[in-house]
C-alpha positions as CSV (number, residue, x, y, z in Angstrom):
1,X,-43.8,-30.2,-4.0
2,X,-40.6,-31.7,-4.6
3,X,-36.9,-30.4,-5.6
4,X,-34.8,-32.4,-7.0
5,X,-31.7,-33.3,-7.5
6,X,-29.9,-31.6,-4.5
7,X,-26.3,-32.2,-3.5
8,X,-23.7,-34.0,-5.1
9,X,-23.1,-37.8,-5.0
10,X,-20.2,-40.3,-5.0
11,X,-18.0,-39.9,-8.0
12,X,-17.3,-42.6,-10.3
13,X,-14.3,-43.5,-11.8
14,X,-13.6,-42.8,-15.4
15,X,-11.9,-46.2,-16.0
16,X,-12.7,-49.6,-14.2
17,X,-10.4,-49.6,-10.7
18,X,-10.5,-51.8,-7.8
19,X,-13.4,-50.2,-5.4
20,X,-14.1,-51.0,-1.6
21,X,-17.3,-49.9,-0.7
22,X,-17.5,-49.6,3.3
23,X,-21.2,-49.5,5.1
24,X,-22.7,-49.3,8.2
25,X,-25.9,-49.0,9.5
26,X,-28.7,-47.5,7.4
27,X,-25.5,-45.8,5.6
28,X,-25.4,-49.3,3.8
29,X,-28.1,-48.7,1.4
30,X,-26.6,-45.7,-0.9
31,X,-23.7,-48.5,-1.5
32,X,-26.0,-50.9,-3.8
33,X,-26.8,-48.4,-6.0
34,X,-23.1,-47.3,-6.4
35,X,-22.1,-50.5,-6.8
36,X,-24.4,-51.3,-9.7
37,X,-23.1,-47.9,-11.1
38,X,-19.4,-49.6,-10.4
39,X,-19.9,-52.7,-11.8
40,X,-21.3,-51.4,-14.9
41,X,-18.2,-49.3,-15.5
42,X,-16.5,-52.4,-15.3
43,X,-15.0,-51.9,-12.0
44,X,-14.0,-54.6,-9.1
45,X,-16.6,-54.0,-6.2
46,X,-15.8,-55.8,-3.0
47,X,-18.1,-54.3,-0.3
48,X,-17.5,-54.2,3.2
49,X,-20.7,-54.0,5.5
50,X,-20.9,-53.6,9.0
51,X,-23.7,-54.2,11.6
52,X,-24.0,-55.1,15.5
53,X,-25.2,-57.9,14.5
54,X,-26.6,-61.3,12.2
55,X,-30.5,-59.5,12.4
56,X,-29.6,-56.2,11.5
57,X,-28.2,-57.0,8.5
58,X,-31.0,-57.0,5.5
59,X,-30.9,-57.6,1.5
60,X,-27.2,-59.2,1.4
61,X,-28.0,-61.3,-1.9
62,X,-28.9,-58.0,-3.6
63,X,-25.1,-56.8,-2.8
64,X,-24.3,-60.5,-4.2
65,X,-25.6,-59.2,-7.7
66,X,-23.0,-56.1,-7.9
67,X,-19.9,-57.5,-6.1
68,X,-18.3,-59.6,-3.3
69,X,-19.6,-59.1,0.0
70,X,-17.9,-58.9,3.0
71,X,-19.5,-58.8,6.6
72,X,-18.3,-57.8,10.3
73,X,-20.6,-57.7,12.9
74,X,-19.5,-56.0,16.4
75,X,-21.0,-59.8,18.6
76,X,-19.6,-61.4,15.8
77,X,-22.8,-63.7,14.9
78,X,-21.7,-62.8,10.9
79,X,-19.1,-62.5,9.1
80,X,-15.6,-61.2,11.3
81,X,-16.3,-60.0,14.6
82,X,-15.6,-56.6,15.5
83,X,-15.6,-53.2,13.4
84,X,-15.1,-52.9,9.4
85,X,-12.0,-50.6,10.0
86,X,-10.8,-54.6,12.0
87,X,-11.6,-56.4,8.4
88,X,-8.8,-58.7,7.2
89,X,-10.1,-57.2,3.9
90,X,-8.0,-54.3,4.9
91,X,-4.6,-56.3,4.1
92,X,-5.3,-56.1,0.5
93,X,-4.9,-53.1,-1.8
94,X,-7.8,-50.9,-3.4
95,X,-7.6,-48.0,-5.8
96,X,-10.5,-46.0,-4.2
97,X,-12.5,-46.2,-1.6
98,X,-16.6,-45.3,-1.1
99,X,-17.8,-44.9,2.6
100,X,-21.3,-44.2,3.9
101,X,-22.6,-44.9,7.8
102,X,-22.1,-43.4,11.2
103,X,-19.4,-40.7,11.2
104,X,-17.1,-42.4,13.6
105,X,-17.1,-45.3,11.2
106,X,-16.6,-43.0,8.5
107,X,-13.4,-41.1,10.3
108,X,-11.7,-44.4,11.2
109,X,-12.2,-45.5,7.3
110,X,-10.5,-42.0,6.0
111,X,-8.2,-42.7,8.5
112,X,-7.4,-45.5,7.1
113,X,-7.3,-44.8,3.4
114,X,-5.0,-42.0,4.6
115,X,-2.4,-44.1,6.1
116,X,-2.6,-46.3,2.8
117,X,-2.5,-43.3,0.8
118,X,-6.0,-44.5,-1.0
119,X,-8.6,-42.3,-2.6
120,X,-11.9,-42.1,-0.6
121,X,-14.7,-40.5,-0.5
122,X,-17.5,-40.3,2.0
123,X,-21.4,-39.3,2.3
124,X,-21.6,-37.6,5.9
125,X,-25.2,-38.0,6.7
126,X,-25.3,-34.0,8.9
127,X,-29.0,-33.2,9.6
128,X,-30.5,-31.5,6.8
129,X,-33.6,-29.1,7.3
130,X,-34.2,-27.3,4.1
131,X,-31.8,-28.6,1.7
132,X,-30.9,-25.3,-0.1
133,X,-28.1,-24.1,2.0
134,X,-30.2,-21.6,3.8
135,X,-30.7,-23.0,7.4
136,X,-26.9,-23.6,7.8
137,X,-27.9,-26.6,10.4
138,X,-26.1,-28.9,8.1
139,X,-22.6,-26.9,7.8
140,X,-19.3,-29.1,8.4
141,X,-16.0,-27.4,8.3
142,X,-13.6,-28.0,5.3
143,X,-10.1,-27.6,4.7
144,X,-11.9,-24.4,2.4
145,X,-14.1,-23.6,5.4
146,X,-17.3,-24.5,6.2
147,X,-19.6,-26.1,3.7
148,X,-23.4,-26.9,3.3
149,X,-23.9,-30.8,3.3
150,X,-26.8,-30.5,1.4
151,X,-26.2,-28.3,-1.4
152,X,-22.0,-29.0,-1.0
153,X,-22.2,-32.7,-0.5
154,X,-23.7,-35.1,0.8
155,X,-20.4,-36.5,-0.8
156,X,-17.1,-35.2,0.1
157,X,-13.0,-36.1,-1.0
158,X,-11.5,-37.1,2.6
159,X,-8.9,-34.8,1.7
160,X,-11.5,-31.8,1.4
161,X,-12.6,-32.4,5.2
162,X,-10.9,-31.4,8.7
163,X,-10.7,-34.7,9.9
C-alpha cells in the first residue's frame, strides 16, 4: 500500500520573481521539478548545483530546459571551484531562494539569504520512518517548537527554523 501525498513542498510564487535554486548532492533532484513549476509561472530560474566533483554531477542538460545552470565543484574539475555558498552568482540579487542538499549546505545558504535579507526556503532531508508523525525520529526544532518533517515539512521558511 501506498499513502500519498505526505508533507508539504516548496512554495511557489504567486507572480513571476527572480528564483535561485541551490543543490547539492542527491538534494539536486527535487530542484528540476521545481524549476519546471518556476518557469511555467513565468519566473527567472538560475540554479546553482554543487558536487565534489565533474562525475558526480548527472542530467545537467535537463536543468538547461528550465533555467540557467550554474556549477561549483569542491576539486573544481566544473564549473567554480569550491562550495555553492563561494559562487560568484551570489553577487547578484534574487527575490527568493529554493535550497535542497546536505544540511550544512543548506545552513550556510539560509545564512546567507539572511544576511541579504532574501526569502528562502529549504527541504531538510531528517530520516523519516513512518511518515505520519508518529515515530517522532524525524522531529527538528522550530522557532514554534519542534515539528515533524514529514507531516510538517519536508519544506520549511528559514525563518520558521532554529538555525
Amino acid at each position: 500500500n501506498i499513502v500519498l501525498p505526505l508533507g508539504n513542498g516548496f512554495n511557489l510564487p504567486e507572480k513571476p520573481q527572480k528564483t535561485l535554486l541551490v543543490g547539492g548532492g542527491v538534494g539536486v533532484a527535487p530542484l528540476l521539478y521545481l524549476g519546471k513549476k518556476l518557469k511555467e509561472n513565468g519566473s527567472e530560474v538560475v540554479f546553482l548545483l554543487g558536487a565534489r566533483s565533474a562525475s558526480d554531477l548527472m542530467q545537467i542538460a535537463c536543468f538547461e530546459e528550465f533555467g540557467k545552470v550554474l556549477i561549483t565543484t569542491e576539486d573544481g574539475s566544473e564549473g567554480e571551484r569550491g562550495f555553492v555558498t563561494q559562487h560568484s552568482v551570489w553577487q547578484n540579487n534574487f527575490d527568493k531562494i529554493f535550497s535542497c542538499g546536505p544540511t550544512p549546505m543548506m545552513k550556510a545558504v539560509a545564512k546567507l539569504a539572511q544576511e541579504k535579507e532574501i526569502d528562502c526556503e529549504v527541504s531538510l532531508e531528517n530520516t523519516m520512518a513512518c511518515g505520519l508523525g508518529a515515530c517522532l525520529c524525524c522531529v527538528t526544532d522550530t522557532k514554534e517548537g519542534h515539528k515533524c518533517v514529514c507531516t510538517d515539512g519536508p519544506v520549511f521558511n528559514i525563518k520558521e527554523l532554529k538555525w
